[in-house]
Structure formats: C-alpha cells, structure tokens
C-alpha positions, 0 to 999 in steps of 0.5 A: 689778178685780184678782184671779183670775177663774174661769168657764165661756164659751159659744160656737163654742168653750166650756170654762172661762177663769182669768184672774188679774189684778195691778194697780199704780197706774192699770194693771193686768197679767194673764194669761188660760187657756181650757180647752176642753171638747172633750178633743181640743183644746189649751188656750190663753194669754194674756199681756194688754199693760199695760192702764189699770185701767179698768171696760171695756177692749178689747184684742189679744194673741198666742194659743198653745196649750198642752199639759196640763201648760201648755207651749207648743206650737211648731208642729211639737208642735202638729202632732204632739199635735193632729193637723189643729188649726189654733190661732188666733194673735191674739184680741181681748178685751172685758172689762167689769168689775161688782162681783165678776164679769167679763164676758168676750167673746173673737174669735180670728183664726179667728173663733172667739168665746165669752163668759161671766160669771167671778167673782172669788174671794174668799178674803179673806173669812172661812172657811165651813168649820164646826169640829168641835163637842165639840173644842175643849180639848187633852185633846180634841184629843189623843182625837181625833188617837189616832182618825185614820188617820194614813195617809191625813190631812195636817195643818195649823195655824193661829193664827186659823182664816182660809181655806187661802190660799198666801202668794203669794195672801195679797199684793196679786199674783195672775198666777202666769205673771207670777211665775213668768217675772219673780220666780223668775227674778231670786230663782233668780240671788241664791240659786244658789251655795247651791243643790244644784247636783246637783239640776236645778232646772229640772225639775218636781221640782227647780222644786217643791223651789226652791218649798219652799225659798222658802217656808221662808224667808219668800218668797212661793210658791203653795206651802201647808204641810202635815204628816203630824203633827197634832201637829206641825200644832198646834205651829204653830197654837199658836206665836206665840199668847199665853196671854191672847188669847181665841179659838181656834186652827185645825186643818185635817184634810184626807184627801190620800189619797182627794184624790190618787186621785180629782182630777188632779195637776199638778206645775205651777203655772200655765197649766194647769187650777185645781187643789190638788196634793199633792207630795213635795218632799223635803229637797233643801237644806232641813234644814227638811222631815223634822223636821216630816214636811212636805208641800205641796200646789202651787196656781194657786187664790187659793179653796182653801177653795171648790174643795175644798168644790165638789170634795167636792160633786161627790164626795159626800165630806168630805175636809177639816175643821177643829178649833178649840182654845182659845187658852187651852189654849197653855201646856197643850199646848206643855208636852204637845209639849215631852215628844213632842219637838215643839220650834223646836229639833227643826222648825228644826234650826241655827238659834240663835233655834229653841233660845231659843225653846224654852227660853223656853217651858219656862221662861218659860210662864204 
C-alpha cells in the first residue's frame, strides 16, 4: 500500500493525481496533488489524517490550491492568479487498494468528482535500461568518452547498474510534503551555525544548496548526483568495487542539454508536477562540488528510470543510456584516473580518510 502513485482521473475535473504514501506500523500517512488538464486552473493538495494501513479506506481532508511552482494560494492570491475560480475546501477520498494500483475516487465540497486507476512505481525493480554493446573494457570506454560532446552530457557512476533512484527514494519513505515540512526543518536547526549565513536558505537557490550539502554528507535528499566528468562518473562506479567480484560496473550518459530545452524545470520538489530538473547548485558551504564538476538533478519521481524512457518516447529522442565495464577492469582504471588526477584526495579535498584512500590505492591495488 505504501509508494508513489502516479495516474490520470476522469471526471467533471480531470488531470493527473501523485499520490505518495509512507507507512509505519498498522498506519499509513501521505499526500495527494492533482494537476488539472484545464491550464486555467490551479492545482490542488492534500495532506491525508493518519490513516489504519487498510485495502479501502474513506476519508476527509482540507483542500488547497496551489500555484505552478506548488505554493499555496491564500485567498486574495487565488483571486488574483485565477481570476472568477472558486477552489474547493474539503474533499472526500475513496481508495481501494489491488496489487500495484490504486483505485481512487474524489468528491469535493463543490461537488466536483473524478476517479481513476494510479499505479504504483516500481523502481525496486531491476533497470530496463540496455547497456551499449561492444563497451565494456576500459580501453573501450575511454574511446568512447574521447567521442561525446562534453557539452551537452552529464555523467553518473554506479557500482551495480540499478535504476536512477535519489537516496530519499531508496528508503522505505515516499511523502516529500511530509519531509520537507517535519525532516528538513528539524535537520535546518543542528546545522545552522555551519551554515553560510550570507546564503538565504530559504530560497529556492539556497533551499537546493541546503539539499546538496545534505547529500554529501550522507542524509537522505530527493537530490541524484551527477557530473560534467564521464571520468570523474567512473571513479565512483569503480570506488568501493573489488577486483575479485565478477559483474560490472555502470555508467549512465544522460543528454541534459536537450532534457533541459524540451521538459519544464522546476527548482521544487514537491506539490508540483512529476518532474527531473537539472540545477546548478554551486559550492555554497560544500568544498565538495568543483572538484568533481557536480551537477543535480532534483526530483519528486521514486521511477526516474520509466519517466525519462516515457519522455524519450513522446520526444522520439535518446537522452539517456548506459555503459557497463567489467568489474574486473578496477585496477586498470583507478591507476589510469590517478594519472588525470581523479583521486579521493582531489573529489573530497580536507578529509584525512580521502588521502589513505588514495595512497592505498596506489600501493595496495592487485
């Protein structure tokens, strides 16, 4: 019952319904968004009561309207951005639950209704993205990577090719509003004296940057790592590997630049639209960022994988794909980085366990 629901209702109002639900014991917590077709519209929220983790349930919230960019509207905003639209304040939910989709009927105090089927994403499942045939050693890889307009690509390394998930999606939590609300306020209030405080971290930019210095050190973020470095991308995938373990490593070549011209960004993460942004964070109290040419992309999907393949679909375009080199080329191609300079001690600059590691690796590699 638990997950991100994502599907389109039909009705007096029609458009497309997120729903992320967490659970913890006997009950479940979440939050809903519509998106209506109509264009002339706002979109709309739902924060559900703590509900009994049952297979149907029937409830009532408040309702309200929210902005493109998922803020919301207080009455006198409404008026102004939606001019003559009345937004309903209450609805009533009715949710039954089969295998991996939801059923989902909605009954405003306005007596508009929808329903529709939402499923479940999956992105626990294993990756459907296909590596490129004929690449797969480093001699290869480095070929290849001598071909790519740098430009427009960003890079990102992995250890097992699993799907593109965040590391707040990778936990057993999926409501963003709840996060966002409960866990970043409480984290924002331990790490405030380190903060810059010239940077407004309230702000859309400074809110990103917060994310990105999160992420870096460890807390879960709806945040996924890239680089401008396909280099720098298979250091990662190859850092923690060993040399004995069979299998391969992943490298994913995503086109950012064509992403970013033909798909809306949004610098927010949740109440608004599924979407995968690409944002420039800067180094804002993170000495982490230039030294590995980071980039991040900010999500409210749990399916990154299945929304850019959906995307590329309706773009008739490849925008992402996937090397896999062999586990077994590790010691060939830390030694080949360490010459580039592409060490823990240049991508994690001041940390002690950065520069062990590096000079374990020059000595101590089989």
């Amino acid at each position: 019952m638990h997950g991100q629901y994502i599907g389109l209702v039909e009705g007096s109002t029609s458009g497309t319904v997120l729903v992320d639900i967490d659970k913890e014991g006997g009950f479940l917590r979440g939050s809903a968004s519509f998106f209506p077709r109509n264009q002339n519209l706002p979109a709309s929220c739902a924060h559900f009561p703590i509900l009994q983790a049952n297979r149907t349930l029937e409830f009532e919230c408040p309702l309200f309207p929210l902005n493109r960019f998922g803020y919301e509207l207080d009455e006198d905003e409404l008026a102004t951005q939606f001019p003559g639209v009345a937004h309903s304040e209450t609805v009533r939910v009715f949710i039954s639950f089969e295998d991996d989709e939801m059923h989902l009927r909605f009954l405003t105090d306005l007596h508009l209704e929808a329903k529709g089927v939402l499923t479940r994403r999956r992105a626990d499942a294993p990756s459907q993205l296909k590596s490129l045939q004929g690449v797969h050693s480093w001699t290869e890889f480095t070929r290849l990577v001598e071909d790519i307009d740098h430009e427009g690509f960003l890079y990102r390394g992995q250890a097992e090719p699993f799907r593109l998930r965040t590391s707040f999606h990778r936990t057993h939590r999926k409501d963003l509003a709840r996060y966002l609300s409960e866990d970043l306020t409480a984290i924002r209030k331990y790490i405030s004296p380190n903060l810059d405080q010239s940077v407004d971290w309230e702000s859309p930019d400074g809110n990103g940057a917060l994310f990105n210095l999160l992420q870096h050190h460890g807390y879960p973020t709806p945040l996924l790592d890239w680089t401008r470095s396909a280099y720098v991308a298979a250091f990662f995938a190859f850092r923690h590997q060993s040399r004995s373990q069979t299998g391969r490593v992943r490298v994913f070549f995503f086109d950012y630049k064509t992403w970013s011209s033909e798909l809306p960004q949004f610098p927010f993460v949740s109440r608004v639209h599924p979407h995968l942004s690409v944002l420039e964070l800067g180094a804002a109290s993170n000495n982490r960022v230039n030294p590995q040419h980071a980039v991040t992309t900010l999500t409210n999907l749990d399916d990154i994988e299945n929304y850019i393949a959906w995307q590329e679909q309706q773009l008739n375009k490849q925008l992402l794909f996937a090397v896999d080199i062999d586990a077994s080329e590790r010691t060939r191609a830390l030694r080949s980085l360490d010459k580039m300079n592409i060490t823990a001690e240049h991508l994690f600059p001041g940390v002690l366990d950065s520069v062990c590691e590096r000079l374990r690796n020059r000595s101590f590699l089989e």
